[in-house]
N, C-alpha and C positions, 0 to 999 in steps of 0.2 A: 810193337809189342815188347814189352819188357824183359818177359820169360818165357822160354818156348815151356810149352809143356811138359817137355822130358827133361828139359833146366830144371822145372819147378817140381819135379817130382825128383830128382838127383837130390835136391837142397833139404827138401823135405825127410828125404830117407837120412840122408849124413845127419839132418839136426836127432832127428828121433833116434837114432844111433848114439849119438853123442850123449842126449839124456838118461836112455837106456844104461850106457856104462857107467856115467856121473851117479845115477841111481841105484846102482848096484855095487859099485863103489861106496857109494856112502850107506850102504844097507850092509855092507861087508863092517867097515869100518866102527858100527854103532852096535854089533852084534860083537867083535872082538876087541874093541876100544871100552867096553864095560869096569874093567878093571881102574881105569884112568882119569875117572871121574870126578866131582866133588863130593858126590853121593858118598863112595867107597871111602872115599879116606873121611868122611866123616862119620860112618858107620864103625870103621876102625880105630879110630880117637875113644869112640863110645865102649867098645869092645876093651880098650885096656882100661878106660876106667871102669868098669865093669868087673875085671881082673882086682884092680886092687878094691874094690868096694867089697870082694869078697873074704879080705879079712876082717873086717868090720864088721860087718852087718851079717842077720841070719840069715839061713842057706834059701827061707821058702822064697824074701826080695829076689835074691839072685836068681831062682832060676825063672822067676817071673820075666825079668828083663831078658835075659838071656830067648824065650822063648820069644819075647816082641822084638829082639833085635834080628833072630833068625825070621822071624815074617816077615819084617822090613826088608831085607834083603833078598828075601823070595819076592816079594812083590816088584819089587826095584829091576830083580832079573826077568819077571816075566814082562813089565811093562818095556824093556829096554829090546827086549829080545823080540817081543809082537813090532815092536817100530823099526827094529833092522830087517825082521822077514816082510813086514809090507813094502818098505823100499825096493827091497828085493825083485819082490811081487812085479812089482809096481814097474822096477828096471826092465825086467823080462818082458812084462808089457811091451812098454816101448821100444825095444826091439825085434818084437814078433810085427811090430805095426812097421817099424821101418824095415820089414819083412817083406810084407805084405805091400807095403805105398812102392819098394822100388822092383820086384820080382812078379807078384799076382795082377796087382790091378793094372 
């Protein structure tokens, strides 16, 4: 036999551990790593031209923009922000399972 059973249940817990942190780690990292994106400093490129387009042009363009560039970045943080808490989610999972595969069952 290849793996005794408490082998393959040891190997089983360490991997689900390991994914658990990897996952919660990278649900960490995409919930505070937000700022660092290409998204942001594209939004923010838009945001100064924005700035100077407001001596030019009248105020009602401006605050049009101004209001769809604040939804875009609402939207941007909620999507970013549901995909670092399911990771999360997701890690915690995996380690209530390698919880369970090396302690309960």
């Amino acid at each position: 036999m290849l793996f005794t059973p408490e082998t393959f249940r040891s190997i089983l817990a360490i991997t689900l551990l390991a994914l658990g942190v990897l996952f919660i780690g990278a649900g960490f990292f995409k919930l505070v790593g937000f700022g660092f994106n290409n998204h942001a400093r594209t939004l923010a490129a838009q945001s100064a031209k924005l700035g100077q387009k407001s001596i030019t042009n009248d105020i009602t363009h401006i605050v049009q923009a101004a209001v769809q560039l604040n939804e875009s970045v609402n939207n941007l943080l909620r999507t970013s922000m549901g995909v670092g808490a399911f990771l999360i989610i997701f890690g915690a999972g995996f380690i209530t399972a390698s919880y369970a595969v090396m302690f309960i069952a």
